[in-house]
Every structure is written in structure tokens, then in C-alpha cells.
Biopython code that builds the backbone (N, CA, C, O; Angstrom):
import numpy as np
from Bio.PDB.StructureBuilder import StructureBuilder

atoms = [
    (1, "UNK", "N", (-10.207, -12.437, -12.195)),
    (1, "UNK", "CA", (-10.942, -12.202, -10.960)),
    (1, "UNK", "C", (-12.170, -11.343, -11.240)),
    (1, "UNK", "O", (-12.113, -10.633, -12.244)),
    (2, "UNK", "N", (-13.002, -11.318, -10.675)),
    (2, "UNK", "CA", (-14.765, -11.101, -10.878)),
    (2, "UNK", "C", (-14.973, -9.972, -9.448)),
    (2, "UNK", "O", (-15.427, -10.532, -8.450)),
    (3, "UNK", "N", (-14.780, -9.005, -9.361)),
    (3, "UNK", "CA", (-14.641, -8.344, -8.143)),
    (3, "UNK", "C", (-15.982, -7.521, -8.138)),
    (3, "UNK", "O", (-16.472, -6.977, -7.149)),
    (4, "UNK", "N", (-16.359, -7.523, -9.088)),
    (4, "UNK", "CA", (-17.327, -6.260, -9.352)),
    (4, "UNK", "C", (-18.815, -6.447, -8.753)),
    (4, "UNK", "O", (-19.785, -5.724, -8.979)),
    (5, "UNK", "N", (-18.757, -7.612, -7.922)),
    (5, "UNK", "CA", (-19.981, -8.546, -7.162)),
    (5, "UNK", "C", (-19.722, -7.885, -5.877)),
    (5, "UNK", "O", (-20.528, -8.205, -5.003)),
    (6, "UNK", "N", (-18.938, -7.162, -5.577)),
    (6, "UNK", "CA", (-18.715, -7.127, -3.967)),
    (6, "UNK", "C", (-18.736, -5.303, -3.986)),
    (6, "UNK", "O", (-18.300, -4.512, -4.822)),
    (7, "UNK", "N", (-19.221, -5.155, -3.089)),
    (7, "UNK", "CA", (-18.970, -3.489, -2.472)),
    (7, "UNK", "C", (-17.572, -3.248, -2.009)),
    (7, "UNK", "O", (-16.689, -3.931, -1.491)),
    (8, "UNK", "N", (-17.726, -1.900, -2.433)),
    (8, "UNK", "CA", (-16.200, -0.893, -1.640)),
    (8, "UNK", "C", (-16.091, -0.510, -0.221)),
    (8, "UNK", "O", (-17.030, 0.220, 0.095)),
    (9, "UNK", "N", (-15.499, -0.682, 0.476)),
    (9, "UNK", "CA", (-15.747, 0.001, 1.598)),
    (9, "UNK", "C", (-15.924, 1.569, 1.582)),
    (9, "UNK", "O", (-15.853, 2.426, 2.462)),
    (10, "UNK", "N", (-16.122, 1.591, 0.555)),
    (10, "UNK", "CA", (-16.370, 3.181, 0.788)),
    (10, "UNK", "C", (-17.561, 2.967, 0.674)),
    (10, "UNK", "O", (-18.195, 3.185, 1.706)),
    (11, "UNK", "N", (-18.351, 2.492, -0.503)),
    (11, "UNK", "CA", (-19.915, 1.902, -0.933)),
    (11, "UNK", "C", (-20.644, 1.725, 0.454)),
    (11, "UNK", "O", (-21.507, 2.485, 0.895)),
    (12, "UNK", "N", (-20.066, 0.396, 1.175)),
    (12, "UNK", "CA", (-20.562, -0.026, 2.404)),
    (12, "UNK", "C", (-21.028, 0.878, 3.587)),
    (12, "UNK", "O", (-22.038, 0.797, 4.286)),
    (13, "UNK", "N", (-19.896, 1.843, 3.606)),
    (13, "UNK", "CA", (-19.562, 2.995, 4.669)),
    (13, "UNK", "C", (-21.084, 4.066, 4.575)),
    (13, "UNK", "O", (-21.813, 4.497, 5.469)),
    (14, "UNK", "N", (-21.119, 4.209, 3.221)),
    (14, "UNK", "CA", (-22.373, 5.514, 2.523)),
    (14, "UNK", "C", (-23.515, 4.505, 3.269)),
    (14, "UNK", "O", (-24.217, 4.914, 4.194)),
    (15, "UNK", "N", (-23.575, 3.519, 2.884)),
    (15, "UNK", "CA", (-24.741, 2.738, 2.909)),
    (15, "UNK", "C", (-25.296, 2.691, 4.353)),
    (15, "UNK", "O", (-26.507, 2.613, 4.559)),
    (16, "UNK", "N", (-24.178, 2.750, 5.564)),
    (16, "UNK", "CA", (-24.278, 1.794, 6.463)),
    (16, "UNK", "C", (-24.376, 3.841, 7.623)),
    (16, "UNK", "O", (-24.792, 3.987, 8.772)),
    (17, "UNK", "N", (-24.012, 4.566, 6.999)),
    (17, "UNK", "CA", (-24.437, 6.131, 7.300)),
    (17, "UNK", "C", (-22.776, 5.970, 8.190)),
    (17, "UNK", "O", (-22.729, 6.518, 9.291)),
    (18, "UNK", "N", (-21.738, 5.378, 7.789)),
    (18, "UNK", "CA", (-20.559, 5.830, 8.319)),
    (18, "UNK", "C", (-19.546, 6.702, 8.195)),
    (18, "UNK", "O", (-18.729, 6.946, 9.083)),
    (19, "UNK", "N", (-19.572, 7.231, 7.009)),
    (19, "UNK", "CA", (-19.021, 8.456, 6.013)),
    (19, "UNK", "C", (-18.001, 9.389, 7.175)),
    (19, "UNK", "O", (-18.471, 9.910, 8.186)),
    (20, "UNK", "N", (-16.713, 9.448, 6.823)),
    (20, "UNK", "CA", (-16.314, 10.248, 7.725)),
    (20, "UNK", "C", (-15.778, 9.749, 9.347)),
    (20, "UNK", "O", (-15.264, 10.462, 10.209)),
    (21, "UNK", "N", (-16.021, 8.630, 9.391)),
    (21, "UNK", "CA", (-16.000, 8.009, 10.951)),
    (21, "UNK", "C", (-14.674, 7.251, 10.609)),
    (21, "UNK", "O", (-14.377, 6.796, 9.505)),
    (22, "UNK", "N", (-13.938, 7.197, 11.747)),
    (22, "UNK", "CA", (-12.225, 6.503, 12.251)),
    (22, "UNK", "C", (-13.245, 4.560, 12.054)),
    (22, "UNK", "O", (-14.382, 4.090, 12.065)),
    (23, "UNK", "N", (-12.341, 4.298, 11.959)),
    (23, "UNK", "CA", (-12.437, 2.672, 11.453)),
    (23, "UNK", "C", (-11.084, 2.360, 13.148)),
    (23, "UNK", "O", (-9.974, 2.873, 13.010)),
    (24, "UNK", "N", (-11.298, 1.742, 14.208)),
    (24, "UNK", "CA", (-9.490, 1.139, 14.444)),
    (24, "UNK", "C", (-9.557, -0.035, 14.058)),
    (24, "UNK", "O", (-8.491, -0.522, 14.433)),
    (25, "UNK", "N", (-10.314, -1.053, 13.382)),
    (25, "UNK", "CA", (-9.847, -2.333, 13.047)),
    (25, "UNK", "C", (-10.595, -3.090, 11.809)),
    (25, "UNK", "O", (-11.517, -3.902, 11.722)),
    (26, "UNK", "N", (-9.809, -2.472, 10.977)),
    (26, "UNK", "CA", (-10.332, -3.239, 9.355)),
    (26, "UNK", "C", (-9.370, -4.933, 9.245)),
    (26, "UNK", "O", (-8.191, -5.274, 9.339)),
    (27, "UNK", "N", (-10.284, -5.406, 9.075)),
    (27, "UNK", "CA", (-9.347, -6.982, 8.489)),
    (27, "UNK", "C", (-10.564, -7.088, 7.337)),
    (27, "UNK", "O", (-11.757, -6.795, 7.410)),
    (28, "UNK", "N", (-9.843, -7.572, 6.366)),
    (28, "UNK", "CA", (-9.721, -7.871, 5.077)),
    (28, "UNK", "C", (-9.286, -9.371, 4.515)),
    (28, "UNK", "O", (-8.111, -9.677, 4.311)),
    (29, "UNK", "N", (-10.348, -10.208, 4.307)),
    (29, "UNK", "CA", (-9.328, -11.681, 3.355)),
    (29, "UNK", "C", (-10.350, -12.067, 2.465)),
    (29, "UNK", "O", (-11.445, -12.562, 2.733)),
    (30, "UNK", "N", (-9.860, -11.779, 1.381)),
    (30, "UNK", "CA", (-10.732, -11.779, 0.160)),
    (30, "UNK", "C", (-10.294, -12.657, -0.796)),
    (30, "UNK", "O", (-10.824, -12.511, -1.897)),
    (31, "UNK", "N", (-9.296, -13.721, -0.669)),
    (31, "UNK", "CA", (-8.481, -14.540, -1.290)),
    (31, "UNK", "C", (-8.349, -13.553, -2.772)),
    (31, "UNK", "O", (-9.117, -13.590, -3.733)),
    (32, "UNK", "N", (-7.854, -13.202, -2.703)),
    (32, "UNK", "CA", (-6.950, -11.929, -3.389)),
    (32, "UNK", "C", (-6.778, -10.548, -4.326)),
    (32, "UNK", "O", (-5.987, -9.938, -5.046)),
    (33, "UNK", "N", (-8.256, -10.527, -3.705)),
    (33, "UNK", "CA", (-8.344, -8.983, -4.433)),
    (33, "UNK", "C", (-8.093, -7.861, -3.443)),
    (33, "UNK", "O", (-8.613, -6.746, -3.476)),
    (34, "UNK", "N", (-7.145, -8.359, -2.480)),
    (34, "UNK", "CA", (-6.264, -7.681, -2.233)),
    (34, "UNK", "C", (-5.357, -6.689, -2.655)),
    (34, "UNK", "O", (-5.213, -5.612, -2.077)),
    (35, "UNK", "N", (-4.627, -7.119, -3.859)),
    (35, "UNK", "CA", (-4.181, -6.716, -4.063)),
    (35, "UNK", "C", (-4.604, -5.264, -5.403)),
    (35, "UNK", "O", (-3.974, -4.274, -5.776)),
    (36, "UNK", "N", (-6.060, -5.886, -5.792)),
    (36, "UNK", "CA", (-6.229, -4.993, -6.677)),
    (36, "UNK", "C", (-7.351, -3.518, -5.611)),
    (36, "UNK", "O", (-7.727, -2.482, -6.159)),
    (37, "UNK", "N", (-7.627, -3.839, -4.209)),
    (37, "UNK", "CA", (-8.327, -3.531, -3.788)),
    (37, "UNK", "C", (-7.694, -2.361, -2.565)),
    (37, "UNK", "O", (-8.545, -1.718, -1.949)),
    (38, "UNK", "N", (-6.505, -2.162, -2.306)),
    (38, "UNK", "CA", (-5.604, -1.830, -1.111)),
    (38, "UNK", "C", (-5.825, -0.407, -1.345)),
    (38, "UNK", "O", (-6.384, 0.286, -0.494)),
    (39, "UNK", "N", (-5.291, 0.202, -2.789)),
    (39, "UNK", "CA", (-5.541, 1.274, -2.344)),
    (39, "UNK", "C", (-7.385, 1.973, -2.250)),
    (39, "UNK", "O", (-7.714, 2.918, -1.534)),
    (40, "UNK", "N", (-7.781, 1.642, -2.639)),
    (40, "UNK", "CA", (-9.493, 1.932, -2.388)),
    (40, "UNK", "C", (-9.858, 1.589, -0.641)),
    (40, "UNK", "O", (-10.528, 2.265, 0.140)),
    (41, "UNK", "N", (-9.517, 0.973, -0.533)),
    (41, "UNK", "CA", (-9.567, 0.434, 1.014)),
    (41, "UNK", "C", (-8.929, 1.582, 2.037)),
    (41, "UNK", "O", (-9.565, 2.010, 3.001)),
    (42, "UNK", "N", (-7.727, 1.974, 1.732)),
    (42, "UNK", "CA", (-6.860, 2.929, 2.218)),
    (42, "UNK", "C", (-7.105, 4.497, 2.211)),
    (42, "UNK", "O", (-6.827, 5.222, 3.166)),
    (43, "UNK", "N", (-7.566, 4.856, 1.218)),
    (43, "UNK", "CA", (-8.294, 6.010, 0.494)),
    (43, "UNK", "C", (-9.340, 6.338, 1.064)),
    (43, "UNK", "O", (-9.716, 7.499, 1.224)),
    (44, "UNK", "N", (-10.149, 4.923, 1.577)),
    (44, "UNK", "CA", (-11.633, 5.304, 1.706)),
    (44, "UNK", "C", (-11.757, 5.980, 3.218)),
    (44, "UNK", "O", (-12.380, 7.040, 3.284)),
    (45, "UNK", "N", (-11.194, 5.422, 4.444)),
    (45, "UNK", "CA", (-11.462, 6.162, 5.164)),
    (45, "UNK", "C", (-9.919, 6.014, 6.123)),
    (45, "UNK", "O", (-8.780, 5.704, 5.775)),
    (46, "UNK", "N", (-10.497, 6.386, 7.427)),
    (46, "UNK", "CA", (-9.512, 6.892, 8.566)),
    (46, "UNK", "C", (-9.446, 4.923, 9.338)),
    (46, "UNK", "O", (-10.100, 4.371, 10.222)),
    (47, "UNK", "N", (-8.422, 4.492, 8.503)),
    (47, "UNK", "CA", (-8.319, 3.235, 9.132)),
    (47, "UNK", "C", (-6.731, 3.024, 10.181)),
    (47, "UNK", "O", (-5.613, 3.258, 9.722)),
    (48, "UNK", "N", (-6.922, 2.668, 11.250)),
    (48, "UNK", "CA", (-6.158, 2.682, 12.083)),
    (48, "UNK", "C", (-5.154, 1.637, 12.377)),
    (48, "UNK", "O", (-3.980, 1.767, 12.726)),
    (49, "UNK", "N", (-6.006, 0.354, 12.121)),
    (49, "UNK", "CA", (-5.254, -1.079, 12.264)),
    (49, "UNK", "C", (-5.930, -2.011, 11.079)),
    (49, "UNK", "O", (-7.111, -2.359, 11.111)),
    (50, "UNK", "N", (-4.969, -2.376, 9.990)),
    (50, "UNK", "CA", (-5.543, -2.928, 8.797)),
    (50, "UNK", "C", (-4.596, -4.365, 8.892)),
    (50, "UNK", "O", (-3.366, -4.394, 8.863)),
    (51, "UNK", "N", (-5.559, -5.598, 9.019)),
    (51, "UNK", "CA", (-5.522, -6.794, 9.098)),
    (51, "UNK", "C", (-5.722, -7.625, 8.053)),
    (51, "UNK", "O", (-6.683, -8.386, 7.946)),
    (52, "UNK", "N", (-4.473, -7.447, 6.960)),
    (52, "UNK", "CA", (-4.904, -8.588, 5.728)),
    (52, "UNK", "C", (-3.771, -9.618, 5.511)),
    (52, "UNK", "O", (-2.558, -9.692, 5.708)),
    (53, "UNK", "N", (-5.010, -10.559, 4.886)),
    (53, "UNK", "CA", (-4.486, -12.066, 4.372)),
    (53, "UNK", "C", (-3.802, -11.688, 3.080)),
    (53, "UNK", "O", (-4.552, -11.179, 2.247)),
    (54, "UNK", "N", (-2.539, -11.830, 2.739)),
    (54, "UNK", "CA", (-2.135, -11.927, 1.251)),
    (54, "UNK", "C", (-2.021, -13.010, 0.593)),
    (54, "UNK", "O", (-1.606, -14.004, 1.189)),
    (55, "UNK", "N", (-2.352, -13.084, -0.764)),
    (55, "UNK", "CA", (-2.505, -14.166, -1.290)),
    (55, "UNK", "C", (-1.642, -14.174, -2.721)),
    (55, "UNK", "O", (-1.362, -13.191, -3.407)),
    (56, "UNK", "N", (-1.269, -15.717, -2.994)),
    (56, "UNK", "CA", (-0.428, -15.411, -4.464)),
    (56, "UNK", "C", (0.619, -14.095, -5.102)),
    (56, "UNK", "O", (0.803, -13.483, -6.155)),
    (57, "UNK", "N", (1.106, -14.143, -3.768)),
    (57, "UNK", "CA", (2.426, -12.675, -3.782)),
    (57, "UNK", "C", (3.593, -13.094, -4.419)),
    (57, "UNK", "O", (3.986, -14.236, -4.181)),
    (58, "UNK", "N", (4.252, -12.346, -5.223)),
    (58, "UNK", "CA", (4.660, -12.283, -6.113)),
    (58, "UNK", "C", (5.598, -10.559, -6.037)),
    (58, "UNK", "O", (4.928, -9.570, -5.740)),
    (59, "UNK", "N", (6.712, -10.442, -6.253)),
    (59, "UNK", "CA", (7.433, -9.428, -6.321)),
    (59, "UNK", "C", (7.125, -7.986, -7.094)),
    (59, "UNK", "O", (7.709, -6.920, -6.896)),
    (60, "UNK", "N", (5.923, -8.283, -8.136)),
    (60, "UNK", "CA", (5.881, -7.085, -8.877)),
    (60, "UNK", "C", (4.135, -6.854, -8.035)),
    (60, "UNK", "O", (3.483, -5.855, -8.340)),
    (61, "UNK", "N", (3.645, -7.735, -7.157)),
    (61, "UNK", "CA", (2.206, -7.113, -6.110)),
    (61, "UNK", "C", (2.892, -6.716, -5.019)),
    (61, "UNK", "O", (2.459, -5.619, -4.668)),
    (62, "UNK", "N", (3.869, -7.145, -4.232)),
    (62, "UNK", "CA", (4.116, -6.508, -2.937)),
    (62, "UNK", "C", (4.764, -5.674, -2.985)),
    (62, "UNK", "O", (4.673, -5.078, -1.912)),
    (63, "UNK", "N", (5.668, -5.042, -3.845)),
    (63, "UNK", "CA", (6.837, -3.830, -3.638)),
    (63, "UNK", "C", (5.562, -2.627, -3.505)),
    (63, "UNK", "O", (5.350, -1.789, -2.629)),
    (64, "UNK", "N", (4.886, -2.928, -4.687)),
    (64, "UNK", "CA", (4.279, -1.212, -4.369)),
    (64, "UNK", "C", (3.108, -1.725, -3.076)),
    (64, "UNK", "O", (2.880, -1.027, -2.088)),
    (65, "UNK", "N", (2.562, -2.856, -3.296)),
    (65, "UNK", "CA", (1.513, -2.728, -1.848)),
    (65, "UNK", "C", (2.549, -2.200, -0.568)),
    (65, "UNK", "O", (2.103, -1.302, 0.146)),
    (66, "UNK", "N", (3.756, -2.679, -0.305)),
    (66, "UNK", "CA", (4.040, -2.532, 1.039)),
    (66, "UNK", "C", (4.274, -0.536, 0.792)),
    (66, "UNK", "O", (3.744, 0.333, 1.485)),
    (67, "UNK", "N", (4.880, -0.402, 0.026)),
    (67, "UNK", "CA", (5.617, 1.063, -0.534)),
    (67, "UNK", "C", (4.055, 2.102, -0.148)),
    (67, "UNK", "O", (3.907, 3.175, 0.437)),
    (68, "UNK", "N", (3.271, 1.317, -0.692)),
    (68, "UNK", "CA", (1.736, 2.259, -0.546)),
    (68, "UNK", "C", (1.710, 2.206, 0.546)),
    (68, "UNK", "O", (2.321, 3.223, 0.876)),
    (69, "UNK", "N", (1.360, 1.613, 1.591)),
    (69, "UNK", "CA", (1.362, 1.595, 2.768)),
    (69, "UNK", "C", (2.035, 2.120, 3.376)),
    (69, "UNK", "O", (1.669, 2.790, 4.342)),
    (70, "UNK", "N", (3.191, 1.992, 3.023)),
    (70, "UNK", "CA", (4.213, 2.846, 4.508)),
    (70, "UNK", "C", (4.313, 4.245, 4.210)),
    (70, "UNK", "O", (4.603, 5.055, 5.090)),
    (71, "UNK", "N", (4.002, 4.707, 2.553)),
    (71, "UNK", "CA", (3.516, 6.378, 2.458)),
    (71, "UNK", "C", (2.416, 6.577, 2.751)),
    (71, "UNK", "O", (2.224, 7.786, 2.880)),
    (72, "UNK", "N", (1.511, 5.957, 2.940)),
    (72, "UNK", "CA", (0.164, 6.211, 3.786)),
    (72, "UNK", "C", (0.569, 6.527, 5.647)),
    (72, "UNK", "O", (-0.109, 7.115, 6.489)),
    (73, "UNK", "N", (1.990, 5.829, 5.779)),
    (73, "UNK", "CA", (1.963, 5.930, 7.424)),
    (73, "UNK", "C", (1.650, 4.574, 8.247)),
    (73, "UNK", "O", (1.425, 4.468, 9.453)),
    (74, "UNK", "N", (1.702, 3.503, 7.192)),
    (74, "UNK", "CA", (1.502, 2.158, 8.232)),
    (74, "UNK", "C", (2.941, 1.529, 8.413)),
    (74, "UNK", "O", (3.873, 1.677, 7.622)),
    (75, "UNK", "N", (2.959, 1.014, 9.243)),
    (75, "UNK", "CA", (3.968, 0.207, 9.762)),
    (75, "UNK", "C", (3.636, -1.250, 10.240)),
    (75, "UNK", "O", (2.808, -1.391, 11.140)),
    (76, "UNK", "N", (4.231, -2.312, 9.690)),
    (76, "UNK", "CA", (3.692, -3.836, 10.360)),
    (76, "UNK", "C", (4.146, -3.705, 11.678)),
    (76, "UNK", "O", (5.189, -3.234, 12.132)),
    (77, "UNK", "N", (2.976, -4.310, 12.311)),
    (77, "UNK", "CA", (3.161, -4.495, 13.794)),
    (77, "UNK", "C", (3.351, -6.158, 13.842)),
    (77, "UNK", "O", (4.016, -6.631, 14.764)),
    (78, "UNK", "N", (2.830, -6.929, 12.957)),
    (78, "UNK", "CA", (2.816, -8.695, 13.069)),
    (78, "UNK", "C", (2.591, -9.401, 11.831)),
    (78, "UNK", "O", (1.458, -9.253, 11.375)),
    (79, "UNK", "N", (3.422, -10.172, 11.132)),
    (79, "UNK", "CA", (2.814, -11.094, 10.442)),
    (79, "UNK", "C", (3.165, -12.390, 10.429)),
    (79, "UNK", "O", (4.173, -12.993, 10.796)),
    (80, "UNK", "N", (2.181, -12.696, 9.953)),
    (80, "UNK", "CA", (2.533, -14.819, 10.109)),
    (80, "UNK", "C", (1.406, -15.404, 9.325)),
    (80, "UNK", "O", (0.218, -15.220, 9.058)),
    (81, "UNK", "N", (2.778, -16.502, 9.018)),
    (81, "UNK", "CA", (2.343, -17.437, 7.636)),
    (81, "UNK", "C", (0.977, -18.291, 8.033)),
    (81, "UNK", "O", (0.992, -18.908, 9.099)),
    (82, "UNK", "N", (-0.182, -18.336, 7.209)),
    (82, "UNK", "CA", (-0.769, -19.070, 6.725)),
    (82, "UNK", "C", (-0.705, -21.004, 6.673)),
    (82, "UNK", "O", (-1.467, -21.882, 6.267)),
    (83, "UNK", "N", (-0.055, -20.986, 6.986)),
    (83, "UNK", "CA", (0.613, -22.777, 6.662)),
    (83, "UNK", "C", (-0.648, -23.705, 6.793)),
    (83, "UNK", "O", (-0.447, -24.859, 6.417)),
    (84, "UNK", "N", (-2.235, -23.348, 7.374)),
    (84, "UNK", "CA", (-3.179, -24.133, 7.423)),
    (84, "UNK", "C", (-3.832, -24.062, 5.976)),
    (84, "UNK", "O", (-4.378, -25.108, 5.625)),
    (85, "UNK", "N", (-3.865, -23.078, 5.142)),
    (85, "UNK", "CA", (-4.637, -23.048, 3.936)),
    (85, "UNK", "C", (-3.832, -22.756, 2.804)),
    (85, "UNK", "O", (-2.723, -22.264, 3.017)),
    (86, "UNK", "N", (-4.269, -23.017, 1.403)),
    (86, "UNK", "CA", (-3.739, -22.344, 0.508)),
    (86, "UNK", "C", (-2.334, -22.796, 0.633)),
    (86, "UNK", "O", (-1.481, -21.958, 0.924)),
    (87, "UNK", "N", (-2.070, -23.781, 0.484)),
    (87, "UNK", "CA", (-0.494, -24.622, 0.643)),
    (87, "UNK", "C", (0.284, -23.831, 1.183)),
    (87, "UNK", "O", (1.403, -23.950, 0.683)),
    (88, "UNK", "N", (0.238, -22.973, 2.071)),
    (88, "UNK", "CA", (1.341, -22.277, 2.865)),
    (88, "UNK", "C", (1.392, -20.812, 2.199)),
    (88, "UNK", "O", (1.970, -19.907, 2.800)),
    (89, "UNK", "N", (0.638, -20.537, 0.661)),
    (89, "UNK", "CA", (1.695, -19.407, -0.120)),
    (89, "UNK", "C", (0.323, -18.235, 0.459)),
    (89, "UNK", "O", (-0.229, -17.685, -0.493)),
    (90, "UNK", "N", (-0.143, -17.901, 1.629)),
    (90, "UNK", "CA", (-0.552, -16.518, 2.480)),
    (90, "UNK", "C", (-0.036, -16.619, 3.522)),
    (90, "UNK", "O", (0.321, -17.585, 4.196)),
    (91, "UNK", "N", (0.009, -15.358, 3.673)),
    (91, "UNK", "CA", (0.456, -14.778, 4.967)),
    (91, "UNK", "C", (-0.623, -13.298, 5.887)),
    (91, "UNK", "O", (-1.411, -12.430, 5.513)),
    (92, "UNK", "N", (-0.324, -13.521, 6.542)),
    (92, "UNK", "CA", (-1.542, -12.519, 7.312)),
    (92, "UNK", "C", (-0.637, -11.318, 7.915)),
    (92, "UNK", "O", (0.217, -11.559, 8.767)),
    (93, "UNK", "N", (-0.832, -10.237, 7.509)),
    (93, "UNK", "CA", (0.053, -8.488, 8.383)),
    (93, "UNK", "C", (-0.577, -8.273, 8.674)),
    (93, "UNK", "O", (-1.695, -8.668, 8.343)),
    (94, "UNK", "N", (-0.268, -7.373, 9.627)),
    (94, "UNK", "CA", (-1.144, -6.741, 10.604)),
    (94, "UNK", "C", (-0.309, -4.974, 10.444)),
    (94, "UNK", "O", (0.909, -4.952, 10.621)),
    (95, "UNK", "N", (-0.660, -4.317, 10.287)),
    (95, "UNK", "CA", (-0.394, -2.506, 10.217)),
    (95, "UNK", "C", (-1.140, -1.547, 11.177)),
    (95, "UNK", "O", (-2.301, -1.552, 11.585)),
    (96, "UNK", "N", (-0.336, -0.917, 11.350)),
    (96, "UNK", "CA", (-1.011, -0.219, 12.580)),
    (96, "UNK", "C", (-0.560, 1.259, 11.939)),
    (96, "UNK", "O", (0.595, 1.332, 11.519)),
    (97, "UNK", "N", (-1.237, 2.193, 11.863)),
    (97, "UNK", "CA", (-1.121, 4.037, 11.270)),
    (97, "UNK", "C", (-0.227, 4.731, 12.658)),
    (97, "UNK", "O", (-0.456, 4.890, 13.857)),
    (98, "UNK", "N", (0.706, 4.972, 11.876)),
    (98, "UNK", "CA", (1.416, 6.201, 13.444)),
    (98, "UNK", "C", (1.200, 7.601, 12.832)),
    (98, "UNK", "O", (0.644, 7.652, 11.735)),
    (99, "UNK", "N", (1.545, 8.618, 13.372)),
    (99, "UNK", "CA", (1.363, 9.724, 13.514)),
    (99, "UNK", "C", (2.599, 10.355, 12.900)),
    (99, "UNK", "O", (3.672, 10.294, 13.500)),
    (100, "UNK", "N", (2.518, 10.787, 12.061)),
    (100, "UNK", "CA", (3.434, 11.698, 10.691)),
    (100, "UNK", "C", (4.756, 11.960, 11.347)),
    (100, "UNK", "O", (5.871, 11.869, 10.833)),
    (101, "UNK", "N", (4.327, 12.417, 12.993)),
    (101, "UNK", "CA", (5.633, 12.715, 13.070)),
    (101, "UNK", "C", (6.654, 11.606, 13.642)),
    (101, "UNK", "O", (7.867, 11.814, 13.627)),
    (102, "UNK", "N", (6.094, 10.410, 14.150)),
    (102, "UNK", "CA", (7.313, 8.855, 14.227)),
    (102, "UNK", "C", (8.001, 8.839, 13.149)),
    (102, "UNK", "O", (9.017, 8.160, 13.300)),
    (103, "UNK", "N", (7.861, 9.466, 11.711)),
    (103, "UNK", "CA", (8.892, 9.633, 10.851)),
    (103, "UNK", "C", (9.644, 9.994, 10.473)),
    (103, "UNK", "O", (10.453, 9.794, 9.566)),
    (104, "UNK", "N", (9.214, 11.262, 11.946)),
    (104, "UNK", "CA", (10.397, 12.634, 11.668)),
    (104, "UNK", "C", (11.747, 12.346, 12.335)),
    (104, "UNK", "O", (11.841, 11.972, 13.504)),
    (105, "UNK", "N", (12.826, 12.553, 11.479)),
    (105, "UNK", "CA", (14.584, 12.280, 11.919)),
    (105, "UNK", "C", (14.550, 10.619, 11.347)),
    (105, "UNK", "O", (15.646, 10.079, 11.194)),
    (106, "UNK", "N", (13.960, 10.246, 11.201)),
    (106, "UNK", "CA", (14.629, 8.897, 10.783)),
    (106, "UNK", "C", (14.439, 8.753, 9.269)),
    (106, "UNK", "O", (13.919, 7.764, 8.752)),
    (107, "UNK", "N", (14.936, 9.898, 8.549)),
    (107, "UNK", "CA", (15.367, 9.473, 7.610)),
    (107, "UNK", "C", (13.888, 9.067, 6.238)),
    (107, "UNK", "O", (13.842, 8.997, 5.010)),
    (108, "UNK", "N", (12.865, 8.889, 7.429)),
    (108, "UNK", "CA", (11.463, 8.050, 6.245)),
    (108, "UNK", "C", (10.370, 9.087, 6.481)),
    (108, "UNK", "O", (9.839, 9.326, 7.566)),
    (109, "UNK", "N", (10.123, 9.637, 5.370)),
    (109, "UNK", "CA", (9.001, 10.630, 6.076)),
    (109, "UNK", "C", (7.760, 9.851, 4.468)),
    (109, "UNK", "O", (8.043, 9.951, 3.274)),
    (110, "UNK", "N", (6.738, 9.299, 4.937)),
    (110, "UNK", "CA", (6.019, 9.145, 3.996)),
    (110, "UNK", "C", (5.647, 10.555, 2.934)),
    (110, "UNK", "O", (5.675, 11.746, 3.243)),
    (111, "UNK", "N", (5.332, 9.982, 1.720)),
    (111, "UNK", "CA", (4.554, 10.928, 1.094)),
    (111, "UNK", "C", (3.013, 10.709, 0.810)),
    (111, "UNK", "O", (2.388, 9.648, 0.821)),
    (112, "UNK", "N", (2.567, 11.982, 0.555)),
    (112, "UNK", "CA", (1.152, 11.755, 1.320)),
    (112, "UNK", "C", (0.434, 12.319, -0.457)),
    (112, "UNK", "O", (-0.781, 12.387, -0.639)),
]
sb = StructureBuilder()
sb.init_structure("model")
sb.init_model(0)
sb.init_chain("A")
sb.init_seg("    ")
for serial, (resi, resn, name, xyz) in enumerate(atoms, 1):
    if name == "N":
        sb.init_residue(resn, " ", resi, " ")
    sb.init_atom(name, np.array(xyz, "f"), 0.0, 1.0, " ", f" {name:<3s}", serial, name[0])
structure = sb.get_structure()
């Protein structure tokens, strides 16, 4: 994969004078630099509702993508299969960020 053609959202953010500003709705489908791209995406700013296509998933890309995520504080709110493109093998989540303390007593407290 050839990724190095495309900006970071952090790159974009400097550029665009957003630095510092709440994001509520990132979607993301990059047919699959996804997966090399999640945590930079996550890192970069205050994203609230993150909307991505996964592509070519595979057990040793999703354990830690989902694992990163839910210690960041996301939780899927929706996903559903792809079945129009890409022979069925994407799927589209949808994550929504709760507030540190929906974790408190149940046992899951992300690490940060």
C-alpha cells in the first residue's frame, strides 16, 4: 500500500487552521489503510463519532483495532455489511466516544 500520497488528519487539520477543535463526525473509507491509519486518526484530535469502512479484516487487524478503540472510549453504536462492493468482505462501524465515566462499575474502564 502507497499511503504516503495522502495527508493525516492531523496534516489537514494544521492546514485547514483546525488544530484543537472537537470533530462530531469523522467517516473514513480509504479501501484499507485503515487499518494502518486508526491510530493517527484517533490521536489526532477530539473525534466524537468515527464512521469507517473496513476492509480485508483478518483476525491479527481487528483484535487490536477494536481493543484500540474501546481504550480510547469508543463503543459501536452500528455496523453493517458491505454486500454491494468488494464481494461482501467490508463492513461499515459506526463508534460513538462516551464519557470515562459509562465505564465506571462495569467492570471496563479503558486505558488511556
Amino acid at each position: 500500500n502507497n499511503y504516503n500520497n495522502y495527508k493525516s488528519l492531523q496534516q489537514t487539520m494544521k492546514e485547514l487552521g483546525h488544530q484543537g477543535r472537537r470533530i462530531d463526525v469523522f467517516k473514513i473509507d480509504c479501501e484499507g489503510c485503515e487499518w494502518d491509519a486508526y491510530t493517527d486518526f484517533v490521536n489526532a484530535a477530539d473525534l466524537r463519532q468515527i464512521l469507517v469502512e473496513v476492509h480485508q479484516f483478518t483476525h491479527q487487524k481487528t483484535q487490536p483495532f477494536f481493543r484500540f478503540l474501546h481504550q480510547h472510549g469508543y463503543v459501536i453504536f452500528h455496523k453493517e455489511p458491505n454486500i454491494m462492493w468488494a464481494s461482501g468482505n467490508c463492513v461499515e462501524f459506526s463508534f460513538l466516544k462516551m464519557n470515562a465515566t459509562f465505564f465506571n462499575g462495569n467492570g471496563v474502564i479503558p486505558d488511556r
